[in-house]
N, C-alpha and C positions, 0 to 999 in steps of 0.2 A: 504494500500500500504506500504512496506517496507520502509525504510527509513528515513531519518531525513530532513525536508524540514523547512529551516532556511531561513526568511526571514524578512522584518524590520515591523511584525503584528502589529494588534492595537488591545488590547486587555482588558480585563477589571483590576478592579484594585490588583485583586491578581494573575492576569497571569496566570489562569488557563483554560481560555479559549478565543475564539475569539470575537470582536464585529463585529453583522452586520453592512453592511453599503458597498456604492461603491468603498473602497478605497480597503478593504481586499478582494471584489469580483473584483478588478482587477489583486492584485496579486497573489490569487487562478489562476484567466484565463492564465495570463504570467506562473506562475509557470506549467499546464496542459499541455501547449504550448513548455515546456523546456523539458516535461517528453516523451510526443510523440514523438520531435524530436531525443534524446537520446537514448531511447527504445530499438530499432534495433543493437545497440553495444552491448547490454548484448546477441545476439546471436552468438555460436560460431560453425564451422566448427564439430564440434562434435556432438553437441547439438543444432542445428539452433532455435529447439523452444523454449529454455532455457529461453528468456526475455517473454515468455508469463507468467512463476512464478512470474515476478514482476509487474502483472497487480491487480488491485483492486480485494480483493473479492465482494460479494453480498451484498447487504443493507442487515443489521442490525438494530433489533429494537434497540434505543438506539443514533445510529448515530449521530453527530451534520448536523446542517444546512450547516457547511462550509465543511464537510466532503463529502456530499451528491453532491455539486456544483464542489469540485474536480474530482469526480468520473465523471459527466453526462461532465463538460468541455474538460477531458482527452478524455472520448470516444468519445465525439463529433471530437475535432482535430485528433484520429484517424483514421475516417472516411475518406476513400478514399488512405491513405495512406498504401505503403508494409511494412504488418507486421506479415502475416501469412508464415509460409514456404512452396515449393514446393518439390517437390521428390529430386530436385536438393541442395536443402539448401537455395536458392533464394528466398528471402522474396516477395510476394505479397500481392495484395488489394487483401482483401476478398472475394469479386464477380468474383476474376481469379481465384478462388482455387475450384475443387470437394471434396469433404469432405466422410470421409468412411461411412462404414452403421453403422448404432446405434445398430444394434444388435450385432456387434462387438465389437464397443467402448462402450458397456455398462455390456458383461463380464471380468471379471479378467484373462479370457485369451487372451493372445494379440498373443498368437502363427501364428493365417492367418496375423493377420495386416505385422508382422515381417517376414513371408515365401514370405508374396508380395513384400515386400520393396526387397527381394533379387535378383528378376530378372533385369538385365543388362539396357534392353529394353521398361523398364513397360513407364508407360507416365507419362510426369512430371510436367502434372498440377493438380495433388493430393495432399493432406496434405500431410508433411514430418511424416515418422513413429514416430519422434521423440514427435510429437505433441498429439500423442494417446498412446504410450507406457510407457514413463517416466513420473513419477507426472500426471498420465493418466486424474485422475480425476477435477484435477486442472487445469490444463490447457485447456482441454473441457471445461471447465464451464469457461474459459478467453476468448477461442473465442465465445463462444458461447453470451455471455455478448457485443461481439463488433457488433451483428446482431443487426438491432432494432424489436420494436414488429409486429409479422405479420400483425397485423390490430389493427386497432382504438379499445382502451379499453382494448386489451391482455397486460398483463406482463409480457408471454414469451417472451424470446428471446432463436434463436436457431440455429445454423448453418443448412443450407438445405444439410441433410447426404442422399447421394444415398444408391440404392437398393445393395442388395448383388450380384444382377445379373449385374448391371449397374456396380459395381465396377470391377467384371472380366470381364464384355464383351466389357471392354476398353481397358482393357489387348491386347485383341485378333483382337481388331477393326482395321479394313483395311490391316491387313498382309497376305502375298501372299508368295507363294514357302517354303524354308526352315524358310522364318523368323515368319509362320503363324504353323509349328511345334513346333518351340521352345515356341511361344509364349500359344501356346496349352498345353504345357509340364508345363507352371509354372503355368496357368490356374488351368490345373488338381489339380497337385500340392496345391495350394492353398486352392484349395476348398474342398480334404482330411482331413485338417486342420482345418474343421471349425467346431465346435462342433454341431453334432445332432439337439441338444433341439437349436439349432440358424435357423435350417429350417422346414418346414413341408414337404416339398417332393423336389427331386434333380432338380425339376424345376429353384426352386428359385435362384439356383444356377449359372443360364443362359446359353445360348448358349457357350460354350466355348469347346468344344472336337469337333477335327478337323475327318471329316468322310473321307473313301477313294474316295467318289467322292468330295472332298474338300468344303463338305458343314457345317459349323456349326451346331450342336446339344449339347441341355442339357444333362449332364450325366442321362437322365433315365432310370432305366435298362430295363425299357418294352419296349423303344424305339429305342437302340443301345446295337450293342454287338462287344465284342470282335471276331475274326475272327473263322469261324469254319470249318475246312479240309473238313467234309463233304458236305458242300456249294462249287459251283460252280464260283471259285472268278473272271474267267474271264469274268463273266456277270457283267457288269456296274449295272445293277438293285439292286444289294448288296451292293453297297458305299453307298446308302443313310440312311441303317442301321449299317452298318461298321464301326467301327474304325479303322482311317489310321494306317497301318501296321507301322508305323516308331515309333508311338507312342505305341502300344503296344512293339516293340524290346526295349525298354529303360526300365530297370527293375524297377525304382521307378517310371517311369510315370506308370507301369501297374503295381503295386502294389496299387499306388493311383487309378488306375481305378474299382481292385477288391474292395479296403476299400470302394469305392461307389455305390457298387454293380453292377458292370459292368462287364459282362461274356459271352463266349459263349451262344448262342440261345439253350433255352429247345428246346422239339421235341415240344410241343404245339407253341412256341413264333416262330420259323423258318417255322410251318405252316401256323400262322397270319402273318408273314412277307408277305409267300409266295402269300397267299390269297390278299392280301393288294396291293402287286403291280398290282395282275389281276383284281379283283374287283374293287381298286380305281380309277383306271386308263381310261382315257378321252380324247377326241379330237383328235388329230392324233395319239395319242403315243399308240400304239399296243403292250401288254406285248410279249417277243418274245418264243418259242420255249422252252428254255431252265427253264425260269417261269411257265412254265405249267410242262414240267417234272419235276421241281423238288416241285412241288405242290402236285404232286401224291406220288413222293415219301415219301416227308416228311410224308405224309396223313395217309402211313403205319407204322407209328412211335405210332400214337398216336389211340385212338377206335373209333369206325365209328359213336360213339355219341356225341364224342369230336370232330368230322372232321366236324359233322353238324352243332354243337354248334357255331363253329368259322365262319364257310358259315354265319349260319342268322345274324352272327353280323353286317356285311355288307347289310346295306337299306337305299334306296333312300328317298327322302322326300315324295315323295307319298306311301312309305310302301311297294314299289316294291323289292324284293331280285336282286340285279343283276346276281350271281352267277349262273340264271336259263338263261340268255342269254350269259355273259364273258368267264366262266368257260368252259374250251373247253378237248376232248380227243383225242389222236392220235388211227390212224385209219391204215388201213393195207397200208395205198398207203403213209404213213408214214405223213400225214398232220396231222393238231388239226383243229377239229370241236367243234362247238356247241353242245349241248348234244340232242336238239332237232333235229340236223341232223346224228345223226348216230343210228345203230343197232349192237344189237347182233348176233353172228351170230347163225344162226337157223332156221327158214322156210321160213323167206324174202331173208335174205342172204347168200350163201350157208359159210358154213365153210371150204371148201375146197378153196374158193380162188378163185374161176373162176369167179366170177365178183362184181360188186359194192365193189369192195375195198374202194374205197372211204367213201364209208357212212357205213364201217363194222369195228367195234372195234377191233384195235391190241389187242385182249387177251394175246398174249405173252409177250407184257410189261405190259396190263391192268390185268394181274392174280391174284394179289395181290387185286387188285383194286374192286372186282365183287360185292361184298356185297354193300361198298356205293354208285358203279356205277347205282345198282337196287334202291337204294333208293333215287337217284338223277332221277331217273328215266326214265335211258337207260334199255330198254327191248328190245325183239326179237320180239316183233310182237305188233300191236297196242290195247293199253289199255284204260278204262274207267277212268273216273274221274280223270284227267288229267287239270294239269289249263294250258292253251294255250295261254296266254295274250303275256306271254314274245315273243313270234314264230311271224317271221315277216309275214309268210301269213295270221295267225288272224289279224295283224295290218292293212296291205294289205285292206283284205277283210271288216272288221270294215269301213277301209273309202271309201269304195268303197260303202258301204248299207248307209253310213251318206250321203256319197251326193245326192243318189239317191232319200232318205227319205228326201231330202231338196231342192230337184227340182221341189219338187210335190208344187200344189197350195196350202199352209196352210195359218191361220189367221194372224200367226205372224212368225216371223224367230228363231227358237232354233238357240239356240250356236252348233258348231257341238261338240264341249268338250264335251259337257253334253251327247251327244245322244249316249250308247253305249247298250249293250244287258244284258240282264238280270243276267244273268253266263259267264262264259269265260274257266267254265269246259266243258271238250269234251272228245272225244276218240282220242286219239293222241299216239305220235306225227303226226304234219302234214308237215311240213316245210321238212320234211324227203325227204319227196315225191320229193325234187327240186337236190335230190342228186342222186337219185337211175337212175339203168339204166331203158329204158323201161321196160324188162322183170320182171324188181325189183317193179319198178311204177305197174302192171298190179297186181304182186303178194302183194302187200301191199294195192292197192286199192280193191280187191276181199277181203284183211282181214279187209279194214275197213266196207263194204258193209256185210259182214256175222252179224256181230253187232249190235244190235237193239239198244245200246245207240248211236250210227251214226245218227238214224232219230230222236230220243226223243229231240233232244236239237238242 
């Protein structure tokens, strides 16, 4: 510890050092007592963490005994008392202070610590900048010394330093309207600023970029983008990949959003967006109209093995695709079907238009589309080897043959789960059949009856 600490010792007889005993280990305690209480004036409005430089350094080999007992007294009468700074300059106990990430305070660049301290609004139960920037390393190792050891037997001591996502996503916690942009804006900002080698992916980074439907998201680039003209922005379905437009208009917040790779959707990424909303999507929320058209059209952006690629990435836990029941096309009566319920047109449904609109594919918007539509496996007329599981009238008819197979007198009761058929390939589609008109039913039931794989399964 700096200083000259003058007091009435008892020492030996050439005064070169202290004697033990209770009388010198009282005025050690008083004097530890005079230092804590002082302390907090060597911090100043400029420099609030300043008196952490006049805190003891580490044990040394060598140390004397009374040397050791000034150290463990002083930190002990620290304890509990303000002595660490907040954002404000306001000294606090330790246990009220957040402390930055160590992957911070442990390079020589202190540039995010000092980009953070610059916003207005940030929260001010943080360490003061001045505590990690100036004398960086001294003064870490002065708080960190006022922690005691995490458990019985450790000789650390260590301040408990949050994540680097904890540190921004405090930034941004609980702000609503303009003050959850701004707050967003130095977010970004900040995290521009942190050096590479301090993350492994912009996860870590945390929720902090505000989306147009005002949802927090990590800057990931595979998971948000900047806004893109050819997207349809008045679907609500885009905010939750979206960045809010306000934040891209401000030229360093969208500078700092490219420096983090953050950009308009490739033709692939705007297809997994589009695919994601239809396929993931559950329970009441029906993707609308406008997610299906622009499903298809993205789909001609990209090759019809890239378009499939991205379909099987979507599967359920049973190994089921959904895209074989979600995945819908418009149709000439201007609806989106299921793929299992519509046709091409051709000798089910006339192409002229005179009937089954319903279940006959707009080719004039689907033209583009014909090659993966055949390989999703819209045809013109009923084909073999066909899986039929996804088609509600196999599901239908499945439990309609379980219950019958479990009404009968058996030994014991199967699970009706268990009880299904041997294949679930057919000649299909069948589900078709619930769209067509009569005269469409008669002529697609005559083409499934021409068939010999109709009776083989």
């Amino acid at each position: 510890m700096a200083g000259i600490l003058n007091a009435p010792w008892k020492t030996n007889e050439d005064r070169q050092g202290l004697l033990q005993g209770p009388y010198n280990d009282e005025l050690i305690k008083a004097a530890a007592g005079m230092i804590a209480e002082m302390l907090p004036q060597l911090s100043t409005a400029d420099d609030p963490a300043r008196h952490l430089d006049a805190l003891p350094r580490r044990h040394e080999r060598g140390d004397s005994v009374q040397v050791n007992r000034l150290c463990r007294c002083l930190f002990s009468d620290l304890d509990g008392r303000a002595v660490v700074p907040d954002q404000d300059g306001k000294l606090r106990d330790i246990r009220d202070i957040s402390y930055p990430p160590m992957k911070l305070t442990d390079s020589s660049n202190t540039k995010p610590l000092e980009q953070g301290a610059t916003y207005p609004d940030r929260p001010r139960d943080w360490l003061h900048n001045t505590a990690v920037t100036r004398n960086r390393v001294n003064r870490l190792a002065a708080i960190n010394r006022l922690f005691p050891p995490r458990w019985a037997g450790d000789d650390r001591q260590s301040a408990p330093q949050e994540s680097i996502a904890d540190w921004r996503e405090a930034l941004v916690a609980g702000r609503e309207g303009d003050e959850a942009i701004q707050a967003s804006m130095a977010a970004i900002l900040t995290a521009a600023s942190i050096p590479p080698e301090a993350i492994k992916s912009n996860n870590e980074l945390g929720c902090i970029v505000l989306t147009a439907d005002r949802v927090w998201r990590p800057p990931e680039p595979d998971l948000i983008f900047l806004s893109d003209d050819s997207l349809n922005d008045d679907d609500p379905a885009h905010g939750e990949s979206r960045v809010h437009p306000k934040l891209a208009s401000e030229p360093d917040t969208l500078s700092a959003l490219k420096e983090l790779g953050i950009k308009p959707p490739s033709s692939e990424s705007s297809l997994r967006l589009a695919a994601k909303r239809i396929l993931k999507s559950g329970g009441s929320h029906t993707p609308s109209d406008i997610t299906h058209r622009e499903f298809w059209i993205a789909s001609r952006k990209v090759s019809g093995e890239t378009a499939l690629t991205i379909l099987r990435m979507f599967k359920r836990r049973n190994g089921q695709e959904p895209w074989r029941l979600k995945l819908r096309v418009r149709t000439r009566a201007e609806n989106w079907l299921p793929l299992h319920s519509v046709l091409f047109p051709g000798d089910i449904v006339p192409s002229d238009g005179s009937r089954d609109q319903e279940a006959t594919v707009d080719t004039e918007f689907h033209g583009p589309d014909k090659k993966l539509l055949r390989r999703l496996g819209v045809t013109e007329v009923p084909h073999d080897d066909r899986d039929l599981s996804a088609e509600p009238l196999y599901n239908k008819f499945r439990t309609r043959c379980r219950h019958r197979f479990t009404r009968r007198s058996l030994e014991s009761s199967p699970q009706p789960d268990f009880l299904s058929f041997e294949t679930s390939v057919g000649c299909g589609p069948l589900h078709v059949l619930a769209r067509l008109s009569e005269q469409g039913r008669a002529s697609y039931t005559d083409a499934l009856l021409s068939r010999d794989s109709t009776f083989s399964r």
